[in-house]
BANUTI-867897 format. One record per residue (C-alpha): chain; residue in three letters; x, z, y. Coordinates in Angstrom, 3 decimals, padded with zeros to 6 digits. Each point is the difference from the previous one (the first is absolute). Layout:
BEGIN
@mol->A; type->ALA; x->X; z->Z; y->Y
...
% end
This chain:
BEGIN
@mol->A; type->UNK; x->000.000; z->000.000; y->000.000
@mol->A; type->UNK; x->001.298; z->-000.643; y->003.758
@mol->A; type->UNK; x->001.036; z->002.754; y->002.069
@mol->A; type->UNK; x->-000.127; z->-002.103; y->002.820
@mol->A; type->UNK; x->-002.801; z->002.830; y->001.775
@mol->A; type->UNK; x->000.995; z->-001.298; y->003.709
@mol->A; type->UNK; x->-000.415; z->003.647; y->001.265
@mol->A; type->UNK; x->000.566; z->000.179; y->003.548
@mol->A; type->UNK; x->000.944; z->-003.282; y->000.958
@mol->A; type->UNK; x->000.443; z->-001.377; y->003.527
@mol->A; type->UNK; x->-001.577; z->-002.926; y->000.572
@mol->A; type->UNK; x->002.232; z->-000.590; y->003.078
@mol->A; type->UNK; x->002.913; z->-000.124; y->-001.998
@mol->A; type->UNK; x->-001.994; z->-002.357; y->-002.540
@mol->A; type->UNK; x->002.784; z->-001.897; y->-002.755
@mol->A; type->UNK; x->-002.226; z->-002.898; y->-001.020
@mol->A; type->UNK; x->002.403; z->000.829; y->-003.209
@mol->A; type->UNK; x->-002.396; z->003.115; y->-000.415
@mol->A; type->UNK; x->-002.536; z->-003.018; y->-000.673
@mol->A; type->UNK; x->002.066; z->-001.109; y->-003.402
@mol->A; type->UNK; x->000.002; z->003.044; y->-002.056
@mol->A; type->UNK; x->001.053; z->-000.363; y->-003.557
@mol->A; type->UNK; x->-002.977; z->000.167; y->-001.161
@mol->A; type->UNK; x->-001.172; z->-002.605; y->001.920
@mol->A; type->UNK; x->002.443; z->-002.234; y->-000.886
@mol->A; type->UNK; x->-000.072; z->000.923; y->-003.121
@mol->A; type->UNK; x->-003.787; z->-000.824; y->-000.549
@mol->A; type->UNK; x->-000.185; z->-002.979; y->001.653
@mol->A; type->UNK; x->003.320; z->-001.948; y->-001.472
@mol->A; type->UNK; x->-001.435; z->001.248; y->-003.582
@mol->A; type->UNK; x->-003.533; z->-001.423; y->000.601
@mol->A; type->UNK; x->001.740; z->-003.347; y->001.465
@mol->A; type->UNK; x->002.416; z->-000.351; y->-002.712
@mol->A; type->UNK; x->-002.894; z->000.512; y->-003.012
@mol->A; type->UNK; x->-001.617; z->-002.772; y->002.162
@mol->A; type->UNK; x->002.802; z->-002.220; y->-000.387
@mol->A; type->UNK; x->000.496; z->000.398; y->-003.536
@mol->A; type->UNK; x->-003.796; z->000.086; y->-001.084
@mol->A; type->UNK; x->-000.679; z->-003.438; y->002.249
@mol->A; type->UNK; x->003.263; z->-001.647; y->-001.626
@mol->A; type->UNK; x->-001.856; z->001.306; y->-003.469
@mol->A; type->UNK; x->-003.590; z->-001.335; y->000.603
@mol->A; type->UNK; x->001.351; z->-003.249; y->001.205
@mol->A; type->UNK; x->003.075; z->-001.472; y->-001.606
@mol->A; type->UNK; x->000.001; z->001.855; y->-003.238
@mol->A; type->UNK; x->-003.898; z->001.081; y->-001.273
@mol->A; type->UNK; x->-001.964; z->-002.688; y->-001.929
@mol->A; type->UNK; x->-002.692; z->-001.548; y->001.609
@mol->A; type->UNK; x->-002.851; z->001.472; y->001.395
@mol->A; type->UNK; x->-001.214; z->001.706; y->003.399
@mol->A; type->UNK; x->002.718; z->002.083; y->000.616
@mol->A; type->UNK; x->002.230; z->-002.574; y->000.002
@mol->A; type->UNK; x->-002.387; z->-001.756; y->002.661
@mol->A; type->UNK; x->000.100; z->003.242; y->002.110
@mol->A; type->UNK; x->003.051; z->001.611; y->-000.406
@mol->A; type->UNK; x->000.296; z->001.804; y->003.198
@mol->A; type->UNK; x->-003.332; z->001.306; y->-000.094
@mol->A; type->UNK; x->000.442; z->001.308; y->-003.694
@mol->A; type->UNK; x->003.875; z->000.947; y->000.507
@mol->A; type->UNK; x->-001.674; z->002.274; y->002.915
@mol->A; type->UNK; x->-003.347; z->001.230; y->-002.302
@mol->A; type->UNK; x->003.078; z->000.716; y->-002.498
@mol->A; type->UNK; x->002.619; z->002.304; y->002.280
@mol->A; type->UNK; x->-003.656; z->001.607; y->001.751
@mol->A; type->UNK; x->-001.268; z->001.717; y->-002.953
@mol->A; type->UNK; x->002.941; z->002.612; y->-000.811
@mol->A; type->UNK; x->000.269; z->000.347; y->003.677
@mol->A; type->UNK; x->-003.679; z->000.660; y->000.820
@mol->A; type->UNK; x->-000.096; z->002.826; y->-003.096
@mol->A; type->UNK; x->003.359; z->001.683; y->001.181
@mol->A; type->UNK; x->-001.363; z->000.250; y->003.487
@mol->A; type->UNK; x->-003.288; z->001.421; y->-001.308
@mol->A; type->UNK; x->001.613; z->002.277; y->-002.406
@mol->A; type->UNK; x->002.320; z->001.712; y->002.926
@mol->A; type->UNK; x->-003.550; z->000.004; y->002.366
@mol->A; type->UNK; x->-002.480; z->001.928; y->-002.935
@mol->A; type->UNK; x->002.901; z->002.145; y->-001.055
@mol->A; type->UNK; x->000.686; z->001.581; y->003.602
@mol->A; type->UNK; x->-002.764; z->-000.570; y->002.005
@mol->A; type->UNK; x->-002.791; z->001.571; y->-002.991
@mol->A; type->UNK; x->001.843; z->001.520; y->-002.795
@mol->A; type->UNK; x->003.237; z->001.620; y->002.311
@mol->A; type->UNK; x->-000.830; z->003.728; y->001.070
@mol->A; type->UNK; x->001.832; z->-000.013; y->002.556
@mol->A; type->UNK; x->-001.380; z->002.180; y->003.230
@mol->A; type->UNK; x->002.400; z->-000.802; y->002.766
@mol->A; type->UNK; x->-002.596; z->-003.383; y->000.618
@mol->A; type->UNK; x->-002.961; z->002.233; y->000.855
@mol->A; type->UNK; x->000.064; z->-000.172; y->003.853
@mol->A; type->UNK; x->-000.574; z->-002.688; y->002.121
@mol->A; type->UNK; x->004.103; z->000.605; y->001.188
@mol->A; type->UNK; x->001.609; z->-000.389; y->-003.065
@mol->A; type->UNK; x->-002.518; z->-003.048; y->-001.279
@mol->A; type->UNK; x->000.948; z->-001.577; y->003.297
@mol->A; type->UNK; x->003.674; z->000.738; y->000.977
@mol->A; type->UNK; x->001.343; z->001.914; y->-002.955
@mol->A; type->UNK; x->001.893; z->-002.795; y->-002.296
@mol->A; type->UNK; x->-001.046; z->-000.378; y->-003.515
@mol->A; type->UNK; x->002.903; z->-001.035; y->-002.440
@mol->A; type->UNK; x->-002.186; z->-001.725; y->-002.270
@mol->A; type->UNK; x->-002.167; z->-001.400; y->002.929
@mol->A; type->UNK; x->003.093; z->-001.256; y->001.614
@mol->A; type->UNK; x->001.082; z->-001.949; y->-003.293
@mol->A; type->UNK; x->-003.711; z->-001.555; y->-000.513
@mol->A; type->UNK; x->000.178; z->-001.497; y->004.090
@mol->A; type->UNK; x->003.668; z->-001.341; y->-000.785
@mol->A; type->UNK; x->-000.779; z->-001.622; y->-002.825
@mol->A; type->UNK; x->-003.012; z->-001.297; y->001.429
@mol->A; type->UNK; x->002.247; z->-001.109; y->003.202
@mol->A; type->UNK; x->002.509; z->-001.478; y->-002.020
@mol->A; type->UNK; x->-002.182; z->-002.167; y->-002.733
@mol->A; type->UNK; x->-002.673; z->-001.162; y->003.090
@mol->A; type->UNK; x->002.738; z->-001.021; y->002.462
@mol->A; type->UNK; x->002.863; z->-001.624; y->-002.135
@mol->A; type->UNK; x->-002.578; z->-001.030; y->-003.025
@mol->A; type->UNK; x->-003.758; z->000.079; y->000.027
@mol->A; type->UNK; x->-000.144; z->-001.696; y->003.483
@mol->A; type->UNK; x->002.705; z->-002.560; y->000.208
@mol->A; type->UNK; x->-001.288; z->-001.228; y->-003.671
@mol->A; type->UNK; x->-003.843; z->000.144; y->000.876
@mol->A; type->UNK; x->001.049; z->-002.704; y->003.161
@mol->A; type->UNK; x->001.677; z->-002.165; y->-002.407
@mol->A; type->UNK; x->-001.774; z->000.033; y->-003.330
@mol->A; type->UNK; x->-003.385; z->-001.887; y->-000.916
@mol->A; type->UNK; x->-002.333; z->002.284; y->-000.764
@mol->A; type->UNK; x->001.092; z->003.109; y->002.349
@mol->A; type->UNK; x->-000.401; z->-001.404; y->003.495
@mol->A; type->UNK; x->-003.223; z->001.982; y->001.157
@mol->A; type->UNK; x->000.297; z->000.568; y->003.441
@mol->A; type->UNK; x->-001.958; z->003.274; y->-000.243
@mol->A; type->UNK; x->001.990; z->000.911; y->-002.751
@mol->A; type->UNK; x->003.203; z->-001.124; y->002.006
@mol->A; type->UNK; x->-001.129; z->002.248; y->003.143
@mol->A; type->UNK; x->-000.901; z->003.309; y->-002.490
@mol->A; type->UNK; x->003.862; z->-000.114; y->-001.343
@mol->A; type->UNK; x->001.376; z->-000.274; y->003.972
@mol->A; type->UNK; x->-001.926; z->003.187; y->000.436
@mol->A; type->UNK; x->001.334; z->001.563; y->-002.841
@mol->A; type->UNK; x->003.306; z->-000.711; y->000.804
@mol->A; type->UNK; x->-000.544; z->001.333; y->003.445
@mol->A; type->UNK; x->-001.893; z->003.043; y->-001.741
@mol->A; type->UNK; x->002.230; z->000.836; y->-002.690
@mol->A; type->UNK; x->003.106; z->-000.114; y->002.437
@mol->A; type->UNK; x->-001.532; z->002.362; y->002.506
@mol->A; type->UNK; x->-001.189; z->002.453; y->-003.181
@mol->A; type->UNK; x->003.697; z->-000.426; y->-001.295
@mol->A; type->UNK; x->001.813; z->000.539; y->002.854
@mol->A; type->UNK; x->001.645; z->-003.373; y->000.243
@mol->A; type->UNK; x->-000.235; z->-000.247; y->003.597
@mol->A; type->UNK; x->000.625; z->003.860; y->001.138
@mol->A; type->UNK; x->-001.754; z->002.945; y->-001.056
@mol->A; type->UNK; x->-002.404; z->-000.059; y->-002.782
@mol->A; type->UNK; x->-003.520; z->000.511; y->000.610
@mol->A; type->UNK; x->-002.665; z->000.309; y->-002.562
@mol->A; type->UNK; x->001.932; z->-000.461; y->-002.705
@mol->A; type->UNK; x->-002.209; z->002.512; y->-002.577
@mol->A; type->UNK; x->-002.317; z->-002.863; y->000.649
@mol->A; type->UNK; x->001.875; z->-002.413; y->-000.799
@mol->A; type->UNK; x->-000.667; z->001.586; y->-003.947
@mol->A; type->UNK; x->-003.461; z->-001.390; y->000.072
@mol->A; type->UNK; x->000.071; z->-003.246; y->002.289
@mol->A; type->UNK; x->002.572; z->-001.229; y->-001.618
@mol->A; type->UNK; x->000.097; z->001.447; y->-003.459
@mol->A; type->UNK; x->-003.546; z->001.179; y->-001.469
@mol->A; type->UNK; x->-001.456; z->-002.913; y->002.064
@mol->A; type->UNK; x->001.704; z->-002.362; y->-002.828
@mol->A; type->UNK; x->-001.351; z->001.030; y->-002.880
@mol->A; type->UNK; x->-002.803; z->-002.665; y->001.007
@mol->A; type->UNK; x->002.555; z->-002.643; y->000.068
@mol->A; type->UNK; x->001.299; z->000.053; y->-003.689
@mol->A; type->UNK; x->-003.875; z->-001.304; y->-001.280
@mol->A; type->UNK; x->000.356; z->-002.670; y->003.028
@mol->A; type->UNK; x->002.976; z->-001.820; y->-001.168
@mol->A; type->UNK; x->-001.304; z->-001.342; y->-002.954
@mol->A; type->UNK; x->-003.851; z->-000.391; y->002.145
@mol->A; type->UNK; x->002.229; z->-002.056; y->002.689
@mol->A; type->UNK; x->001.937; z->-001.784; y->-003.299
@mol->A; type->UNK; x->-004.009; z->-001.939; y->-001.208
@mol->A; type->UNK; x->-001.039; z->-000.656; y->003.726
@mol->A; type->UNK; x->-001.202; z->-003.789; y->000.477
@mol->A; type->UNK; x->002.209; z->-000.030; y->003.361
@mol->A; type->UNK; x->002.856; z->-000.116; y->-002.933
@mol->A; type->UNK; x->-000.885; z->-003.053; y->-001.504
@mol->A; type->UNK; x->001.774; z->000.047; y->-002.996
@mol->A; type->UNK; x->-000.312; z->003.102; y->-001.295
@mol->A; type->UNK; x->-003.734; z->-000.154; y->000.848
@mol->A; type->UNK; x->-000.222; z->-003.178; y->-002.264
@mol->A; type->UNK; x->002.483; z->001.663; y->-002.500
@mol->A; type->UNK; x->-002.565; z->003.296; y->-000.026
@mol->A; type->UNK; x->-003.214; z->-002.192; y->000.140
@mol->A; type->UNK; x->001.648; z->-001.965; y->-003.822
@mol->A; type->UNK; x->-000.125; z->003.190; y->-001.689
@mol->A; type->UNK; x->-002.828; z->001.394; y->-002.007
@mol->A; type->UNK; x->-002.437; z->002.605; y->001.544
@mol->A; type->UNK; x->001.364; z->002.135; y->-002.775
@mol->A; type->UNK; x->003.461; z->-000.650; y->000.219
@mol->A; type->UNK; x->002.200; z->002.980; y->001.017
@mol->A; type->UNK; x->000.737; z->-001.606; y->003.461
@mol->A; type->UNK; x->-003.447; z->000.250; y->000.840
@mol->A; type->UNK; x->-000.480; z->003.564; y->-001.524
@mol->A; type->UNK; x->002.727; z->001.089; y->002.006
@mol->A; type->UNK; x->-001.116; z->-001.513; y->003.286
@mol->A; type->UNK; x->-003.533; z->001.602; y->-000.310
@mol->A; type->UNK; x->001.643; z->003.348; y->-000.400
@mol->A; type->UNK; x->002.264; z->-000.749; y->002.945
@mol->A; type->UNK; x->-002.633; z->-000.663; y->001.985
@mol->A; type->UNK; x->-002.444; z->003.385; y->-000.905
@mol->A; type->UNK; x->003.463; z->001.522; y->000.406
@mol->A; type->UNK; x->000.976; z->-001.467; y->003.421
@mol->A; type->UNK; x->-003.807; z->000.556; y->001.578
@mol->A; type->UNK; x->000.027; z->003.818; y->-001.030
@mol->A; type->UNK; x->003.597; z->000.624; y->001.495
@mol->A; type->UNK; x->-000.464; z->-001.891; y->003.660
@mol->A; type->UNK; x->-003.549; z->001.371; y->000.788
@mol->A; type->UNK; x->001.144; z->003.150; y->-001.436
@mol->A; type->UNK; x->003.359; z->000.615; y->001.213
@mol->A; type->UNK; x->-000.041; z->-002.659; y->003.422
@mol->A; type->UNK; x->-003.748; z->-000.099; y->000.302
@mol->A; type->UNK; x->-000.407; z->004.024; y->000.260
@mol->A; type->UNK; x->003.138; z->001.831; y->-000.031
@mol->A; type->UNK; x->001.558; z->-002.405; y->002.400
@mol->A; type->UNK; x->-002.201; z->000.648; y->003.007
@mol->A; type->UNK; x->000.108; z->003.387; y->-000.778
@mol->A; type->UNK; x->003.315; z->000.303; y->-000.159
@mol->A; type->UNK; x->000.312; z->-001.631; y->003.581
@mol->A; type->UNK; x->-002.824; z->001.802; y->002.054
@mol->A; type->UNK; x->000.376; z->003.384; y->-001.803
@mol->A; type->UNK; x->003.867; z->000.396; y->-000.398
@mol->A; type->UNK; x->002.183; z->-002.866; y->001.452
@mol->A; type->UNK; x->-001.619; z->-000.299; y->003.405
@mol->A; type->UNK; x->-000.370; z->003.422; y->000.750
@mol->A; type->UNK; x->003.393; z->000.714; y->-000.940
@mol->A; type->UNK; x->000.861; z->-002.750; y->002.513
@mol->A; type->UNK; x->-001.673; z->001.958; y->002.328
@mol->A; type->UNK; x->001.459; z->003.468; y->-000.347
@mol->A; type->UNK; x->003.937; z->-002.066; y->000.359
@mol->A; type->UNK; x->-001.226; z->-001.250; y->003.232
@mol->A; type->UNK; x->-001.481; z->003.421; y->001.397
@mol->A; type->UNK; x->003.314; z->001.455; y->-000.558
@mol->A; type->UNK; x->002.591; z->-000.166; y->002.668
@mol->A; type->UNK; x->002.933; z->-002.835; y->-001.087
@mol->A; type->UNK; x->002.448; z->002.749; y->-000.564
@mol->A; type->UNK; x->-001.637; z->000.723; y->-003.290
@mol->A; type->UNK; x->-001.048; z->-002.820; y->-000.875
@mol->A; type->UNK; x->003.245; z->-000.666; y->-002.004
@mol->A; type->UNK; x->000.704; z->-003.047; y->002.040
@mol->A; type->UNK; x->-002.913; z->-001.865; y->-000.751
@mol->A; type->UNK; x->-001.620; z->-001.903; y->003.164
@mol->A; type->UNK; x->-003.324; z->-000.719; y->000.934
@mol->A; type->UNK; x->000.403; z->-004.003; y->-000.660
@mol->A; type->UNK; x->000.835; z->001.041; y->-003.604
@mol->A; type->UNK; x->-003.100; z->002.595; y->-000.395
@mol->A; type->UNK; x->-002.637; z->-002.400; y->001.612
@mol->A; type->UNK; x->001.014; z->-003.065; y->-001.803
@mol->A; type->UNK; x->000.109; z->002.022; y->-003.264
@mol->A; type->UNK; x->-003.670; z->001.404; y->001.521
@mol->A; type->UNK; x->-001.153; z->-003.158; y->000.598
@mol->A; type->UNK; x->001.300; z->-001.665; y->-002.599
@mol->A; type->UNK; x->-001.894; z->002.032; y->-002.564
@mol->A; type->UNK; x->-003.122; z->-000.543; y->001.596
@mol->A; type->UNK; x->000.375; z->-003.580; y->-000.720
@mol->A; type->UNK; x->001.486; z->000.437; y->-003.037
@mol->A; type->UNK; x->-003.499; z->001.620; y->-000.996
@mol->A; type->UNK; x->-002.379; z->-002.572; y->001.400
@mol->A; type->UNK; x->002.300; z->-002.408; y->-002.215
@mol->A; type->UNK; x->-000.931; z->001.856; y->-003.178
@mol->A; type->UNK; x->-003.455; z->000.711; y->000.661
@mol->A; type->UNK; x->-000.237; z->-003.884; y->001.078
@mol->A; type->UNK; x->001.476; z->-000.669; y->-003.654
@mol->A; type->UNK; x->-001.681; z->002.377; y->-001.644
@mol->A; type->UNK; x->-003.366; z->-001.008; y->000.982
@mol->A; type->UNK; x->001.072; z->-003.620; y->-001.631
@mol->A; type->UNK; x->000.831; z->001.659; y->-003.175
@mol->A; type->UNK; x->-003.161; z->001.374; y->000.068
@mol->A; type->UNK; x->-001.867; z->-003.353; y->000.419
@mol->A; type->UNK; x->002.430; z->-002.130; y->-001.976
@mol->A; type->UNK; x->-000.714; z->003.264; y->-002.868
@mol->A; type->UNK; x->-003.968; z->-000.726; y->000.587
@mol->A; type->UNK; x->000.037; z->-003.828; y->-000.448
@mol->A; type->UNK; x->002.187; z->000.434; y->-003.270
@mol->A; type->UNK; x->-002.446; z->002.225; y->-001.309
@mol->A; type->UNK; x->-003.082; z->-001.566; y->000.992
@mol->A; type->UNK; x->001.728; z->-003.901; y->-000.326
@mol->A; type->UNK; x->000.919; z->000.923; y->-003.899
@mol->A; type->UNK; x->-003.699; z->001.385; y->-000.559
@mol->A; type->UNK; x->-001.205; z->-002.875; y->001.566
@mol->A; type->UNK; x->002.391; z->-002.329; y->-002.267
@mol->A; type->UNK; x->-001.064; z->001.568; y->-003.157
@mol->A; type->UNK; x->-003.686; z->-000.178; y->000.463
@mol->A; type->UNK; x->000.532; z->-003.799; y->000.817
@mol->A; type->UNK; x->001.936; z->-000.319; y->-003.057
% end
């Protein structure tokens, strides 16, 4: 685990080197080089079929899935199952840094800003602009929580936006695989039986992936943000800068703000879960009584 905790920082005397942790490095070069290898895999030496078509995309589903679960694993296992008291008060959740936090918001720094990004720009498939403008945030996010540009600030938090908040993710990457925006392994997904495993797995995936983001971004998301995060916001700025551990009020409102929109994002999402969850149901009853 880092011990890169920041504590006390100036940010007059900011070292953009601060910025580049190990860590960060660390994560990002790993997630960049898997890339690498996995595309060279999927395209020059798999046989044929849709990963071969889309090697970038898969190469990227491929590196995402150990990543999303480790990031998950480090957000459950100190943000619910740690006893630890010292993150009771709106001081400590705010200003005090977390170890573990600090290691979930470099990692998440490092994989968004020298991976996840740069490769959604340049690989079919991954080029949503929403999606595109969510992992900016982050990286602006996770390097405020972490400390990367001064004094870390909210970095407890960081356990659950950037860690528990995954746990959704692992169903999506094989939901995102079947999608008919990519082609071939919608067509490759659409050859297979209804009973095949494929399809037995994607069904699960997607009971799976509905529970988690309505659960987890659709509920304990928004709470998170209007009954913890933005009130702890609040308390750093009531306090004169002197204790603030060097954290400024640019850093605190953008984090502020920043949740806030983060929230309307997921609720925005979640309520399409909920409809796209509605037509499968009702579409497949539909289906069968037609058959």
């Amino acid at each position: 685990m880092s011990n890169n905790t920041h504590e006390g920082n100036d940010s007059q005397n900011y070292d953009i080197n601060m910025m580049f942790t190990p860590l960060v490095v660390q994560s990002g070069l790993i997630c960049l080089s898997a890339q690498c290898f996995f595309h060279m895999i999927f395209a020059h030496l798999s046989p044929k079929g849709p990963w071969r078509d889309m090697p970038g995309f898969t190469a990227h589903q491929v590196v995402a899935l150990p990543l999303w679960a480790y990031m998950s694993y480090l957000g459950i296992k100190y943000f619910y199952l740690s006893n630890d008291d010292d993150y009771d008060t709106p001081y400590n959740r705010g200003l005090k840094p977390h170890p573990a936090g600090i290691e979930v918001a470099e990692i998440a720094f490092g994989m968004q800003l020298i991976w996840n990004t740069p490769i959604g720009l340049i690989t079919p498939g991954l080029g949503d602009p929403v999606i595109l403008l969510h992992h900016l945030g982050m990286i602006l996010c996770a390097g405020i929580m972490g400390g990367l540009f001064g004094s870390s600030l909210g970095s407890y938090h960081a356990l659950f936006y950037m860690g528990v908040t995954e746990i959704s993710s692992i169903p999506l990457i094989v939901i995102e695989l079947f999608h008919p925006k990519r082609m071939p392994w919608y067509q490759y997904f659409k050859e297979k039986d209804s009973s095949s495993f494929i399809h037995k797995i994607y069904e699960v995936c997607k009971v799976i992936f509905a529970l988690s983001f309505l659960i987890v971004r659709g509920i304990l998301f928004p709470y998170e943000v209007l009954c913890h995060c933005v009130p702890d916001c609040l308390y750093a700025i009531s306090l004169p800068e002197e204790e603030r551990n060097g954290t400024s009020n640019t850093e605190i409102y953008f984090l502020m703000i920043s949740s806030f929109l983060f929230a309307f994002l997921q609720l925005h999402w979640a309520t399409l879960v909920i409809r796209k969850s509605i037509e499968s149901v009702y579409g497949g009853k539909a289906k069968k009584k037609k058959d």
